[in-house]
Each structure stands twice: as C-alpha cells, then as structure tokens.
PASEPA-259718 format. One record per residue (C-alpha): residue in one letter; x, z, y. Coordinates in nm, 2 decimals, always signed. Layout:
BEGIN
NODE   resn        x        z        y
NODE      A        X        Z        Y
...
***
This chain:
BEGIN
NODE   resn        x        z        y
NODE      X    -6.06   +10.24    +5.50
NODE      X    -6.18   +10.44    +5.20
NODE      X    -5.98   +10.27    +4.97
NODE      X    -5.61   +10.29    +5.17
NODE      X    -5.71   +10.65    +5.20
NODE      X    -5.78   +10.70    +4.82
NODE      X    -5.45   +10.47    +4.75
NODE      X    -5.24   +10.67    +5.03
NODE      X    -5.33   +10.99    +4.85
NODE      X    -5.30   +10.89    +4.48
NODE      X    -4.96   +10.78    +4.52
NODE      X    -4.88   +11.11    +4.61
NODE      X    -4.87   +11.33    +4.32
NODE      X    -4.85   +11.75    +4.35
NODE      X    -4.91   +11.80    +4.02
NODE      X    -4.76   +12.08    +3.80
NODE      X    -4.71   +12.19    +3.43
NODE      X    -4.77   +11.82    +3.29
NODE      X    -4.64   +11.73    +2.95
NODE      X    -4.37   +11.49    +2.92
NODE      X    -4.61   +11.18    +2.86
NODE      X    -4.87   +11.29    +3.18
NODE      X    -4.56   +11.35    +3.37
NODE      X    -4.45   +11.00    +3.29
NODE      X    -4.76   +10.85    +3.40
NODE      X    -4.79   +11.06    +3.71
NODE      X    -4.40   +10.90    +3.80
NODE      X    -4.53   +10.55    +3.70
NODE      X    -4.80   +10.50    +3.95
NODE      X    -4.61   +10.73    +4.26
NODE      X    -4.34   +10.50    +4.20
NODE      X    -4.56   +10.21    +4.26
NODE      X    -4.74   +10.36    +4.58
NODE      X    -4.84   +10.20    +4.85
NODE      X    -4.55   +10.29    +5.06
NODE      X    -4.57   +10.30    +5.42
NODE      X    -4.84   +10.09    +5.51
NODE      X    -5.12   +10.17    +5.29
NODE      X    -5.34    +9.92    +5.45
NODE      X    -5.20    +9.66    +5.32
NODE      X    -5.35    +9.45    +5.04
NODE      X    -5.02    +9.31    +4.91
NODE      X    -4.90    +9.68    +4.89
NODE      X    -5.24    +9.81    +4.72
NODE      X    -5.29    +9.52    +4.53
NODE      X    -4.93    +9.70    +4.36
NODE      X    -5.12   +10.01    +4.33
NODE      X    -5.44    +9.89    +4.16
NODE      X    -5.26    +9.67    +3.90
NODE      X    -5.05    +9.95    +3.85
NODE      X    -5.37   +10.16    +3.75
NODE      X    -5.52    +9.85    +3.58
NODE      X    -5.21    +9.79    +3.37
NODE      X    -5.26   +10.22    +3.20
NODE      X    -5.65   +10.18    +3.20
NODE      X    -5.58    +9.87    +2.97
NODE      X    -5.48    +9.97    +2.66
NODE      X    -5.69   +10.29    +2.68
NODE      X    -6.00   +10.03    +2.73
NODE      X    -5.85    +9.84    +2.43
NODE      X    -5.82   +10.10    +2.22
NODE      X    -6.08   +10.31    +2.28
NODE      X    -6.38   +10.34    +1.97
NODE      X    -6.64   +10.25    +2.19
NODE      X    -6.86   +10.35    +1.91
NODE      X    -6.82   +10.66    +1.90
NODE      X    -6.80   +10.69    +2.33
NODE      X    -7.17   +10.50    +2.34
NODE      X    -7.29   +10.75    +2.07
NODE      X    -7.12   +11.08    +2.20
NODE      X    -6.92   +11.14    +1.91
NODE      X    -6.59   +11.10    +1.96
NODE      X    -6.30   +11.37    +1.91
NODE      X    -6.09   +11.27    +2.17
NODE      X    -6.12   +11.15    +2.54
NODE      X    -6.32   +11.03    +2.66
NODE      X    -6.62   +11.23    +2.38
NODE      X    -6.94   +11.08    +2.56
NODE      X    -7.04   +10.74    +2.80
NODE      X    -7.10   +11.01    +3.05
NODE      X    -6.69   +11.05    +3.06
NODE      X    -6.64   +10.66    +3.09
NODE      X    -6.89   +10.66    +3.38
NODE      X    -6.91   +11.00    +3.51
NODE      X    -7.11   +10.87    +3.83
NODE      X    -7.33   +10.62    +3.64
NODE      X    -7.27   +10.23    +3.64
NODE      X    -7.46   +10.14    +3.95
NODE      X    -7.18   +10.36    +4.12
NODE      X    -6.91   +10.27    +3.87
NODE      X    -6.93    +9.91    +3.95
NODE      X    -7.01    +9.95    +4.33
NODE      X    -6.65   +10.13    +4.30
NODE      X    -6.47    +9.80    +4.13
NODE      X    -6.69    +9.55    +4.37
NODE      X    -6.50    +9.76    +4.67
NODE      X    -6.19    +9.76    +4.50
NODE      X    -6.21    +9.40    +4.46
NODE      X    -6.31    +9.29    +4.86
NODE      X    -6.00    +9.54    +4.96
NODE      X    -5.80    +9.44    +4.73
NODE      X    -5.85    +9.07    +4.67
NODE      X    -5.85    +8.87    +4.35
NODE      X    -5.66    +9.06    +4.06
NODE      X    -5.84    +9.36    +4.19
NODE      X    -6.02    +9.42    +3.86
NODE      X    -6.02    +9.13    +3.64
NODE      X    -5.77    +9.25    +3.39
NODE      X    -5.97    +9.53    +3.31
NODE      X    -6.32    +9.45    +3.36
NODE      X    -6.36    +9.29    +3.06
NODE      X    -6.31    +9.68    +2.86
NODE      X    -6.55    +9.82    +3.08
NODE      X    -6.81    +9.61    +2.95
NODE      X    -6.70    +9.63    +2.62
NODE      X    -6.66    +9.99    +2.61
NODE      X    -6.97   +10.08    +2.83
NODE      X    -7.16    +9.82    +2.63
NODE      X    -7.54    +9.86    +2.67
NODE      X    -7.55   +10.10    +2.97
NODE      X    -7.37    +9.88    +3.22
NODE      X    -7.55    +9.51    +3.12
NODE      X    -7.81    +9.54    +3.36
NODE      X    -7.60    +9.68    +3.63
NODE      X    -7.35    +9.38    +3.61
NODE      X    -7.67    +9.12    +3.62
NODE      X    -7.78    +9.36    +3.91
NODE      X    -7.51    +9.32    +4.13
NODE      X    -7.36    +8.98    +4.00
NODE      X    -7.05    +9.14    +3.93
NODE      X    -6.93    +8.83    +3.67
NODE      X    -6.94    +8.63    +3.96
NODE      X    -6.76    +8.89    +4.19
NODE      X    -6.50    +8.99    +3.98
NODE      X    -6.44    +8.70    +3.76
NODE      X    -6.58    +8.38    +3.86
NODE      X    -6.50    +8.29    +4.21
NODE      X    -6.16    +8.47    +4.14
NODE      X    -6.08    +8.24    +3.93
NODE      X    -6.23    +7.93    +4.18
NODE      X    -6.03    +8.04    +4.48
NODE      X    -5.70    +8.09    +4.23
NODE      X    -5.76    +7.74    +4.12
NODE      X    -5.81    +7.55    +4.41
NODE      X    -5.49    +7.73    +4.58
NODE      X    -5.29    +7.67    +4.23
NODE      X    -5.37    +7.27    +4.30
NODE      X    -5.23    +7.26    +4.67
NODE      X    -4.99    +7.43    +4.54
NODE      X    -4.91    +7.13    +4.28
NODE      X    -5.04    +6.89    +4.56
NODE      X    -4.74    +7.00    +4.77
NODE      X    -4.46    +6.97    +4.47
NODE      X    -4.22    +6.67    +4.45
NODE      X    -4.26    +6.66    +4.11
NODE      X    -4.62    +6.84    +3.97
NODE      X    -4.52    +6.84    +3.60
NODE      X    -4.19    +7.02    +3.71
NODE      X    -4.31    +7.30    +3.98
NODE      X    -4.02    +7.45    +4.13
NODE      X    -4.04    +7.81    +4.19
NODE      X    -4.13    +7.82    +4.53
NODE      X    -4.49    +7.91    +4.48
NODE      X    -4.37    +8.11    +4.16
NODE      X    -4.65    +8.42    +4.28
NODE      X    -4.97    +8.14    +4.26
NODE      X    -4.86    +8.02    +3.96
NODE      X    -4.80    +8.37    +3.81
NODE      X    -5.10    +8.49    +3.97
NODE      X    -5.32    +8.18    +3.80
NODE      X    -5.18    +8.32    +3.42
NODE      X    -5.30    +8.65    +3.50
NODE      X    -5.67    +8.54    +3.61
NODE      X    -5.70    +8.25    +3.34
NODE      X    -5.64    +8.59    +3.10
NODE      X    -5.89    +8.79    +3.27
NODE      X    -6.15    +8.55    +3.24
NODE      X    -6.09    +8.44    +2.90
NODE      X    -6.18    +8.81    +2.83
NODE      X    -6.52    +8.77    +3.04
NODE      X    -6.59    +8.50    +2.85
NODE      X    -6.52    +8.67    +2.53
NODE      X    -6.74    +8.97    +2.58
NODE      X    -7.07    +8.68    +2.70
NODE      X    -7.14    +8.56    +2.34
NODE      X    -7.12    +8.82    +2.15
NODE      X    -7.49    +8.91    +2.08
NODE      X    -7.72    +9.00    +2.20
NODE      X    -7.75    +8.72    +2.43
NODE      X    -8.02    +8.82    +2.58
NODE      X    -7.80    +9.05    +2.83
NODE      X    -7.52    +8.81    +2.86
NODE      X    -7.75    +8.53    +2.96
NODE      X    -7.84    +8.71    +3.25
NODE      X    -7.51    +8.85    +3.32
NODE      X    -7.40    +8.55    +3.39
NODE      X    -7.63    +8.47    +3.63
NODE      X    -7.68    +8.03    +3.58
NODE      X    -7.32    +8.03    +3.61
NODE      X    -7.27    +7.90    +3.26
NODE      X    -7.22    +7.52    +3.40
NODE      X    -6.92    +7.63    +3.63
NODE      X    -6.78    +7.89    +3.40
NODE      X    -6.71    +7.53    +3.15
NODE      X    -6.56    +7.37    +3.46
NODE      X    -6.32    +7.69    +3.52
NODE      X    -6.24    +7.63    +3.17
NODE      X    -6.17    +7.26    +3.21
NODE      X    -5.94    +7.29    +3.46
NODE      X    -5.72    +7.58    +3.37
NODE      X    -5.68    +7.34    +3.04
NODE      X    -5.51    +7.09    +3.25
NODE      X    -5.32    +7.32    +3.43
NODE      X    -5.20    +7.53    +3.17
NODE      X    -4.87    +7.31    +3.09
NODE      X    -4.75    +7.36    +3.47
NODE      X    -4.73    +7.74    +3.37
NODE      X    -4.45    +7.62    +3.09
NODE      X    -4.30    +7.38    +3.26
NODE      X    -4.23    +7.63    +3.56
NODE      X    -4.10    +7.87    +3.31
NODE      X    -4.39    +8.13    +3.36
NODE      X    -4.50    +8.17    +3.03
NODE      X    -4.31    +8.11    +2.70
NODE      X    -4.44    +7.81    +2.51
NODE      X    -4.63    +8.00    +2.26
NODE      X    -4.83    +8.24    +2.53
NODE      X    -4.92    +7.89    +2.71
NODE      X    -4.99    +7.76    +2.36
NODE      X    -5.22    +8.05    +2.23
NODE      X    -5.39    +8.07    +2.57
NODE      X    -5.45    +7.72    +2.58
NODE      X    -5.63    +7.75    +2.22
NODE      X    -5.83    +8.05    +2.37
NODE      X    -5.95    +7.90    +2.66
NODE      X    -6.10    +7.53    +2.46
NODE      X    -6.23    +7.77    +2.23
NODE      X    -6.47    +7.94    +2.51
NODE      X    -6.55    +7.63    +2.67
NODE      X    -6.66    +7.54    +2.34
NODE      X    -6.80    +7.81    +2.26
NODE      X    -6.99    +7.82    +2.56
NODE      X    -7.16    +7.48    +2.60
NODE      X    -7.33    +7.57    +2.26
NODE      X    -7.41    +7.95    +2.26
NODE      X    -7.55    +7.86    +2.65
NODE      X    -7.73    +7.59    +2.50
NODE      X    -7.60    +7.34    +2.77
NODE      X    -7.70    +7.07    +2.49
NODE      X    -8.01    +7.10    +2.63
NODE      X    -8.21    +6.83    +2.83
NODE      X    -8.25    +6.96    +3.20
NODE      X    -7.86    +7.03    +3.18
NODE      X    -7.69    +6.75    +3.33
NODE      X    -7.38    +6.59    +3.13
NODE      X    -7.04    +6.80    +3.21
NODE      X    -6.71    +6.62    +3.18
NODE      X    -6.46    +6.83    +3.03
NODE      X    -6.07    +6.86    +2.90
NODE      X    -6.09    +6.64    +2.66
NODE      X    -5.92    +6.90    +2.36
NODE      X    -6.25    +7.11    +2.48
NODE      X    -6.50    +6.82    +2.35
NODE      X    -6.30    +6.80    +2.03
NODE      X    -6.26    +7.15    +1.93
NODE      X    -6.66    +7.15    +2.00
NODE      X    -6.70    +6.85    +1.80
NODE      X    -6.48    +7.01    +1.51
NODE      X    -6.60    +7.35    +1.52
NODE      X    -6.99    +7.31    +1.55
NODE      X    -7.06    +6.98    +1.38
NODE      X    -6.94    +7.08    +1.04
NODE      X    -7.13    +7.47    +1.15
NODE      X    -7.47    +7.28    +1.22
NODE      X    -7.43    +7.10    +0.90
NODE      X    -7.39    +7.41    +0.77
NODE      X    -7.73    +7.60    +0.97
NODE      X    -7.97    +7.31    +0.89
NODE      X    -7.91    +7.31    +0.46
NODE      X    -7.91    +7.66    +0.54
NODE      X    -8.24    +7.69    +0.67
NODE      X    -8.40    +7.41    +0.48
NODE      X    -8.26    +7.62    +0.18
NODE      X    -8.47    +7.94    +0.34
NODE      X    -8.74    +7.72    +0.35
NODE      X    -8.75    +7.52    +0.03
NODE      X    -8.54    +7.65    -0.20
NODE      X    -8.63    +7.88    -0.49
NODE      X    -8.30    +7.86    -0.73
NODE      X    -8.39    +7.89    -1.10
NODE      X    -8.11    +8.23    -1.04
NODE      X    -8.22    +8.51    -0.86
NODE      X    -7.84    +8.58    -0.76
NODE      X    -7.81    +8.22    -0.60
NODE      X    -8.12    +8.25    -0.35
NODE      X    -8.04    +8.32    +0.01
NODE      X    -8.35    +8.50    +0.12
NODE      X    -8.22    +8.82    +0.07
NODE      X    -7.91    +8.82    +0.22
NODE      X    -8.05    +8.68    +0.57
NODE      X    -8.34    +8.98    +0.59
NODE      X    -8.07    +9.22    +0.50
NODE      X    -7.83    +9.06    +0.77
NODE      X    -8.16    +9.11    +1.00
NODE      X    -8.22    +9.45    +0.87
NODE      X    -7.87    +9.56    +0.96
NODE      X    -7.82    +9.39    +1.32
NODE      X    -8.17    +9.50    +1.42
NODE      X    -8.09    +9.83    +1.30
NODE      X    -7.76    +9.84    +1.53
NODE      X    -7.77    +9.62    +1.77
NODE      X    -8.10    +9.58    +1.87
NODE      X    -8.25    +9.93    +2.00
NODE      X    -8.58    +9.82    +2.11
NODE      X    -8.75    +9.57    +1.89
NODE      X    -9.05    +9.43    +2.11
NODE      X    -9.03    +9.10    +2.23
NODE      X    -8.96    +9.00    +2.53
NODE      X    -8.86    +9.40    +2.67
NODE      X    -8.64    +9.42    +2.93
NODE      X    -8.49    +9.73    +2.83
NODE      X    -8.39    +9.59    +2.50
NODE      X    -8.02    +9.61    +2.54
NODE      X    -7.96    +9.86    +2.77
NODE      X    -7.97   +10.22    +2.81
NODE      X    -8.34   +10.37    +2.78
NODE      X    -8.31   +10.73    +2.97
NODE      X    -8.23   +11.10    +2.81
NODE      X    -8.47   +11.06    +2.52
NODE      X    -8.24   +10.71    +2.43
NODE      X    -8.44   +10.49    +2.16
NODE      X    -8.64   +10.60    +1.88
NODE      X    -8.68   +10.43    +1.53
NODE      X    -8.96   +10.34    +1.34
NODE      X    -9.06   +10.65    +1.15
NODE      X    -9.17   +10.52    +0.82
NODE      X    -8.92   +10.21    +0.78
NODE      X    -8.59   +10.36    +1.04
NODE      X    -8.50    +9.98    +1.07
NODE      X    -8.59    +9.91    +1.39
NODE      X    -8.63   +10.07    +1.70
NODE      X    -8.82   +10.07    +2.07
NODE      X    -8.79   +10.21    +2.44
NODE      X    -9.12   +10.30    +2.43
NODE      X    -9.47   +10.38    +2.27
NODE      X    -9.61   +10.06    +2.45
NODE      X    -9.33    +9.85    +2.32
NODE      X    -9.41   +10.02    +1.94
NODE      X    -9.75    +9.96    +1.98
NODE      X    -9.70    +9.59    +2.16
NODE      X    -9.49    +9.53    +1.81
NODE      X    -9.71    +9.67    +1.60
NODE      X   -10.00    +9.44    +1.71
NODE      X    -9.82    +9.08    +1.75
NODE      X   -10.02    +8.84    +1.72
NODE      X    -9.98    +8.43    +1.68
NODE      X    -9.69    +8.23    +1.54
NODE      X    -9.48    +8.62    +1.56
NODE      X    -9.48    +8.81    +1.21
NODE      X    -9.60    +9.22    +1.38
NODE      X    -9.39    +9.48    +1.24
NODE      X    -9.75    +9.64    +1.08
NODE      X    -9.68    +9.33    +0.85
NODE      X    -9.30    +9.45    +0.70
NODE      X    -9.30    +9.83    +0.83
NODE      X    -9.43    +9.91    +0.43
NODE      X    -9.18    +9.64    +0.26
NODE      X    -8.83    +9.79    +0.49
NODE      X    -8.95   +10.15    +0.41
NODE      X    -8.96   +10.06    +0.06
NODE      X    -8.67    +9.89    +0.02
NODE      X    -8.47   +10.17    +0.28
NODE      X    -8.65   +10.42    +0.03
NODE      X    -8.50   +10.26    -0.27
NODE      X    -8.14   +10.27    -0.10
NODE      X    -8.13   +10.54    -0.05
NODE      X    -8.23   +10.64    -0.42
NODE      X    -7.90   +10.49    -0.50
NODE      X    -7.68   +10.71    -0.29
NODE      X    -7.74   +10.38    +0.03
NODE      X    -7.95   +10.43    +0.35
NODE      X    -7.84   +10.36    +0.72
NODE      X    -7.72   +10.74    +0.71
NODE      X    -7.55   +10.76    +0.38
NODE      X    -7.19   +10.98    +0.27
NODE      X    -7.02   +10.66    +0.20
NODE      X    -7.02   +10.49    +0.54
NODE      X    -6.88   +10.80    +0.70
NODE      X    -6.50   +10.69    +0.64
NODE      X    -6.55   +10.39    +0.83
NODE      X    -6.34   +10.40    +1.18
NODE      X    -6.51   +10.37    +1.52
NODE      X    -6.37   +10.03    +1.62
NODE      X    -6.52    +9.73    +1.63
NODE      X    -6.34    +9.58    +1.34
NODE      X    -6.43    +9.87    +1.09
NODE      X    -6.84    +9.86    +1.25
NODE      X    -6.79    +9.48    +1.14
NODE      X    -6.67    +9.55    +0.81
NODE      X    -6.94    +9.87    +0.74
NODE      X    -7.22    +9.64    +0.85
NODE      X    -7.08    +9.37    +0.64
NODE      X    -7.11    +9.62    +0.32
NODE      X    -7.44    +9.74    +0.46
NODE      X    -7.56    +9.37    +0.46
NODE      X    -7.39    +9.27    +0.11
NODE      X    -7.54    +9.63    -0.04
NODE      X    -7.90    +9.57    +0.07
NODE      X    -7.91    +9.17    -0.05
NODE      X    -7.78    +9.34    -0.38
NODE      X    -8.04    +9.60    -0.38
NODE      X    -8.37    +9.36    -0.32
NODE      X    -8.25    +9.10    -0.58
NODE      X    -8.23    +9.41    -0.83
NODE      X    -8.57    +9.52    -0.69
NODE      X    -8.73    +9.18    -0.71
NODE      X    -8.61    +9.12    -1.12
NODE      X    -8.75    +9.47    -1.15
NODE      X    -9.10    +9.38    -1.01
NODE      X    -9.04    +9.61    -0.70
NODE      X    -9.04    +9.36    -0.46
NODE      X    -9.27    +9.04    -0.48
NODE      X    -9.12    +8.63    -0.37
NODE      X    -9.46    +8.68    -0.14
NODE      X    -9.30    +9.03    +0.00
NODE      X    -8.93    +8.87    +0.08
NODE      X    -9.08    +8.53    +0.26
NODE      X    -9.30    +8.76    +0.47
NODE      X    -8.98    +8.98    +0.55
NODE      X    -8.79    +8.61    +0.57
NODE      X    -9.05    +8.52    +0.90
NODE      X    -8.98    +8.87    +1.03
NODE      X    -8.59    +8.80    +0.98
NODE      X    -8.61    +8.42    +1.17
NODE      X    -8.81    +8.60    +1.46
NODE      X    -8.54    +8.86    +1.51
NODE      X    -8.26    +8.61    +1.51
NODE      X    -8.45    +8.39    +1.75
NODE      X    -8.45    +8.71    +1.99
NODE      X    -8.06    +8.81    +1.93
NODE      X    -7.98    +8.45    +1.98
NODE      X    -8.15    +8.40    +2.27
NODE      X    -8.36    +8.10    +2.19
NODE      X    -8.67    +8.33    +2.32
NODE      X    -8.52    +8.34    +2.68
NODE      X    -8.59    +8.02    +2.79
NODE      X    -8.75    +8.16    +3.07
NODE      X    -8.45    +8.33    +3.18
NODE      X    -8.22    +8.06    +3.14
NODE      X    -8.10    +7.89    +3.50
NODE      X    -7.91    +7.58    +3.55
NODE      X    -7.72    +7.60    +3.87
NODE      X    -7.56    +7.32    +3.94
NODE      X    -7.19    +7.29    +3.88
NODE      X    -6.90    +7.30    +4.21
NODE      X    -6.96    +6.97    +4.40
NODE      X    -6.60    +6.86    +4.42
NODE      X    -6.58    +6.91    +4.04
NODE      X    -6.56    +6.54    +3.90
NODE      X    -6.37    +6.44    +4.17
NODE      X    -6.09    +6.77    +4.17
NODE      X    -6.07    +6.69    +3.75
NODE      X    -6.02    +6.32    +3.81
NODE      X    -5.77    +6.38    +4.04
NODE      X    -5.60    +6.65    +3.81
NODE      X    -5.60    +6.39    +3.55
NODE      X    -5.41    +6.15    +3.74
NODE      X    -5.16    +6.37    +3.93
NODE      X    -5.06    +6.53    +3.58
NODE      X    -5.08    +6.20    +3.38
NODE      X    -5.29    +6.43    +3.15
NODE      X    -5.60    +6.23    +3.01
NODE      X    -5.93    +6.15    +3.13
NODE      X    -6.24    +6.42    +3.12
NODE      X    -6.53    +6.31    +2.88
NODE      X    -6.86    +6.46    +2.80
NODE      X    -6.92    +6.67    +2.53
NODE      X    -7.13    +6.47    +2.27
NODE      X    -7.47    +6.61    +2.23
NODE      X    -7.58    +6.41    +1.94
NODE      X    -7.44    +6.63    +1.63
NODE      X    -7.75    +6.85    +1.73
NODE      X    -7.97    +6.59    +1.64
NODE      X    -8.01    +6.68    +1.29
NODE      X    -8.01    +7.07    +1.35
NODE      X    -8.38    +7.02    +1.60
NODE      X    -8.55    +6.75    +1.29
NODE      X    -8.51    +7.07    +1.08
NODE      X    -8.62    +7.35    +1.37
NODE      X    -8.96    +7.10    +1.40
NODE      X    -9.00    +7.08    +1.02
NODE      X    -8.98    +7.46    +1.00
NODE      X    -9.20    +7.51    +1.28
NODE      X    -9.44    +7.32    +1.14
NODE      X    -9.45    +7.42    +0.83
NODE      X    -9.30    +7.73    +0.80
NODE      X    -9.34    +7.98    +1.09
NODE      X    -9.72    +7.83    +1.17
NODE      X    -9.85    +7.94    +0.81
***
C-alpha cells in the first residue's frame, strides 16, 4: 500500500520555479504516472522504469570516487547523499519495490548502486540476499515464462509477436544481469563471493540459457542484429568469466553443461592466460635476469603496493570488515609505511604479529616506508601534485594506478642498482605481494565458498532448448587447462612460500 501511495503522489507534481531541464524531468515521470489505478503493478511497473530509466545514466556517470571519498563538486558531494537513510534501509526500499512491482522493479539499475555505493553496501547486499532478489530469480522466472512462450509458437526460430512484451521483457533482464555479473568479479572477491550467496553454479546456468535464446530476440525483430550480437558476446564472456574467477574448476563442484560458445570463449580466453600466470610465477620464483630492467619482481610488489593501498582498506587476514565501510573514524593507514591500512588496532596488531607460512607486515613495514620515502623524494608518493589531474572515474583511477604501479617498479629497480634496496629486501616484499593477491583474489576464502546445487530441471530444460532451436548440444567446460597452473602453485608452496 506504501508503495501505490508513494507512486500516486510522485506522479503528481506541484512544483514551482524549476529550470527548463528539472522542468523537463518533472513532465517526464507525471506523464508516465500511474493513472487511475495506482495499485496496479502493470501501471507502476510504468512508473518505476520510468524513474529507473533517469537514475541510469546519473548512476553511470557518476565519479563514484569521489562520492565514496566525499569529495565531489557536484551532486551527489558525499555516500551520505547516495544513501541518505543508510544501505540497510536503502535496499529494504528496492527489495519492496521489487515484491510490488515485480521483476524489472530494479534490475536495470541495481547494478550502479553497487557500483557507485561500492564498499558500504557489500555487506548489506550479502545481508539481505539482494543478488538473488533482484537479479537472479528475476531472471529464472523471465526464463522459464520466455520458453512457454516459444513452447507455444508454430515456429520457435520465428516467434510471432504475440508474446512481443516476454520477449522484450527477457532483453531487458538478460541486460540487467549481465551488469550484476559485471560488478561480481571485479576485486575484491572477497565481498562478491559472498554477495552472491553459492549462487555461482545457477548464475552459469542463467548464462547458458539466455545464450540459446538470444537469436529468438533477432529473429522476432526485438533487437537489431548487432545489440543481439554484442549482448550475446557479453553474456559467454561472464559465464566464462565466472566459472574461473568462482573457481568452479574445483573438485566438489559438480560438472556444469553449458552453451557450447561459453566452453570455447573459456577455453580461448584462460588457457593461453594460465599459460601466461604459471611462466609468470615460476619467473617470480626462479628467475633472476642478468638485466635489472627485465626482472618482474618489482613490478608485482608495486602492483601490490598500489591495490592494497586502494582497494584493500583493512589489511588483516581474514577481517570481515575488509571491504566495507568501517564507522565515522573510516580506516586508518600504517603510519610509518601509509601502504596499507586496517579497521582496527586488533586487526594492526593481528598483522603485525603473523605468524606461519604468512609474511607479518613487521617484516616489510621498514622496506614500503623506505621505498614510499624515496618516492616521494622524487616529487612521487600516494599523495603527490601530479596525480591530482586525474578524473574521478573509474577509467582515469585505472589509468592513475596504472602510472602509480609503472612509477614505483621504476623507482625500486633505480633503488636496487643504487644499493638502496637489497634482492633479499624485494623477495621478502615478493611473499608479502603473493599473500595479498591470494586475499584480493579470493583463494583465502575457501571457507566461505558454497556450492549450492544448480536448478533441478536444468539439464533437462537445456537439452530440450537445444533441440526445439536446432541449436547445438551443451558440453562441459574442460577443466584440464588448469592442470599445469596447480603443478606450479605446489612447487611454489613448497618451495617458495614455506621458506
């Protein structure tokens, strides 16, 4: 009841002395009130795209940057303006929204929220199992009703336009959860992991059979070809993508039959990368080039230095405040070496004292002052003049921590031919580096990992879909191109990280 009130009275706008662009905005969503019959989910379905649809590109194009750190110089200037109420009561919001309202309730624009709100909202979305609310069995009941749909066509590779809404309605989701899927593996995955709950098994399925459905939306003239084309290349990519940031290589996940473009992109994008990860890492292990400039040691503790410095605000192992928002006083860094940071004087102290196979930071806190000392000598540090052009955006953060990274592996080669920084000094920082990479990555959260089973008319739905489309066959993805990449974890764990 809530809701129809808050549509009812939205829709109608009183207000005065607005500027040509408000006023246009104000006429766009009365225009697309709910009409007469506010109650109606159809009618504020209308309503709530129509707010979705300008909430969009402001999402899109906000520097969230900026928003998370209270510095921007336009709306909205702090995260307190993007969730005036706090997430808990933020999402609550959407989640009511979405039982109201129904499927496209808030799919189209709950990816931006995460990616805007970053940190501060993770734990709220694992919290209330929002990704499965709002995206996932969305997308399942869209699905299954987009297949009778097909089931009841004379022709299923020809849809007439009868069911012209389901089919338009399956584009808009398949979008929407691309999106989701978009903001789960970017690190840290320690967040995502559990944002998503175990669904990781049926979020690949959703994948799989949007694939195979995807030429139905050209074929009933819903999309162009290349929307349906680039759509159909962003959705193999996150199934993909999925199976191996999610590690579903693993052995206690069972074997998941996919589209079989989505087991060939995989096989074409990660065996070649894995290739790539083990020389790489035997390289860190073995390799000392005869040219200081060739060796790789320095660029991956300054990649390290610069993602723990960014995107990791609390440092300790295993905290579960790690990657989300830590309270008024926010994280503090390290005093002496302002590389890394913590939640708390426990977790600082907890660092501080590691003990075992883990490098402490009581071990490196001398060796990242130093070399963050010498930066800064040089007209560098995290702080420095000549990062201060960079934009807000994601793209320009990529590209300033891209400098940061290539600046620092400059700066400890110099240091080392100058007898400032010992080989002995850079392997110990090298452990410290692989430990921090194993925690951004995720392979540390094998605890928190969950295999839910996948839906138990899968196999048999795909099959079918196969057939009825005279698409071909699902197979598994092959798990053997990773074969290579655990001889050389075992060797390094052996004799690398046990020294």
């Amino acid at each position: 009841m809530r809701n129809s009130l808050s549509a009812s009275s939205l829709s109608h706008c009183a207000c005065k002395d607005l500027e040509p662009f408000e006023k246009r905005i104000h006429d766009s969503l009365t225009n697309q009130h709910p009409g007469q019959n506010p109650s109606s989910p159809e009618d504020t379905l209308r309503f709530v795209a129509a707010i979705g649809r300008l909430l969009y590109p402001v999402f899109n194009a906000t520097k969230d940057v900026p928003v998370v750190k209270g510095v921007a110089k336009e709306w909205p200037t702090s995260l307190s303006d993007v969730l005036p109420s706090g997430p808990d009561k933020a999402l609550n919001s959407l989640l009511q929204w979405q039982r109201f309202v129904g499927d496209l309730a808030a799919i189209e624009f709950f990816p931006f929220i995460i990616k805007m709100s970053t940190s501060s909202i993770y734990d709220t979305v694992t919290k209330l199992d929002a990704m499965n609310v709002l995206a996932i069995e969305p997308m399942r009941r869209c699905l299954y009703k987009t297949i009778d749909a097909l089931a009841q066509e004379r022709n299923p590779l020809h849809p007439s336009k009868r069911d012209s809404l389901t089919y338009t309605n399956f584009g808009r989701l398949a979008n929407g959860l691309q999106d989701c899927i978009k903001e789960l593996y970017k690190p840290p995955l320690r967040s995502n992991i559990r944002m998503i709950n175990g669904q990781q098994i049926r979020v690949l399925q959703l994948c799989s059979i949007i694939v195979y459905l995807l030429p139905m939306m050209y074929a009933s003239s819903i999309c162009d070809g290349d929307t349906i084309s680039n759509l159909a290349v962003s959705i193999r990519k996150k199934g993909a993508i999925l199976f191996h940031v999610f590690k579903m290589r693993r052995a206690e996940c069972p074997d998941i039959l996919v589209h079989p473009s989505i087991a060939e992109l995989h096989k074409m994008i990660f065996k070649n990368v894995l290739d790539e990860e083990a020389g790489f890492k035997l390289s860190i292990l073995f390799s000392e080039p005869a040219d200081l400039e060739d060796s790789p040691h320095e660029g991956f503790v300054a990649s390290a230095m610069v993602s723990s410095h960014d995107l990791r605000p609390c440092a300790a192992p295993g905290c579960d405040k790690t990657f989300k928002q830590a309270g008024p006083k926010g994280f503090q860094k390290c005093a002496r070496c302002s590389t890394v940071g913590y939640c708390s004087r426990e977790c600082q102290i907890r660092d501080w004292r590691l003990a075992g196979d883990d490098i402490p930071h009581k071990r490196v806190c001398k060796l990242l002052g130093r070399i963050v000392a010498e930066w800064k000598s040089v007209g560098g540090g995290w702080h420095a003049r000549k990062w201060e052009g960079w934009g807000g955006d994601l793209e320009s953060q990529r590209d300033k921590q891209n400098a940061q990274i290539a600046d620092l592996a400059i700066l400890m080669k110099k240091m080392r031919k100058e007898g400032k920084l010992s080989k002995l000094e850079v392997m110990s920082l090298v452990r410290w580096a692989s430990r921090h990479n194993r925690e951004m990555t995720g392979a540390n959260e094998d605890d928190v990992q969950e295999w839910h089973p996948g839906y138990d008319d899968y196999e048999f739905m795909v099959k079918k879909l196969a057939q009825i489309l005279k698409a071909p066959p699902p197979r598994c993805i092959d798990r053997t191109i990773y074969e290579e990449l655990d001889r050389v974890k075992e060797l390094l764990e052996k004799q690398f990280f046990r020294n």
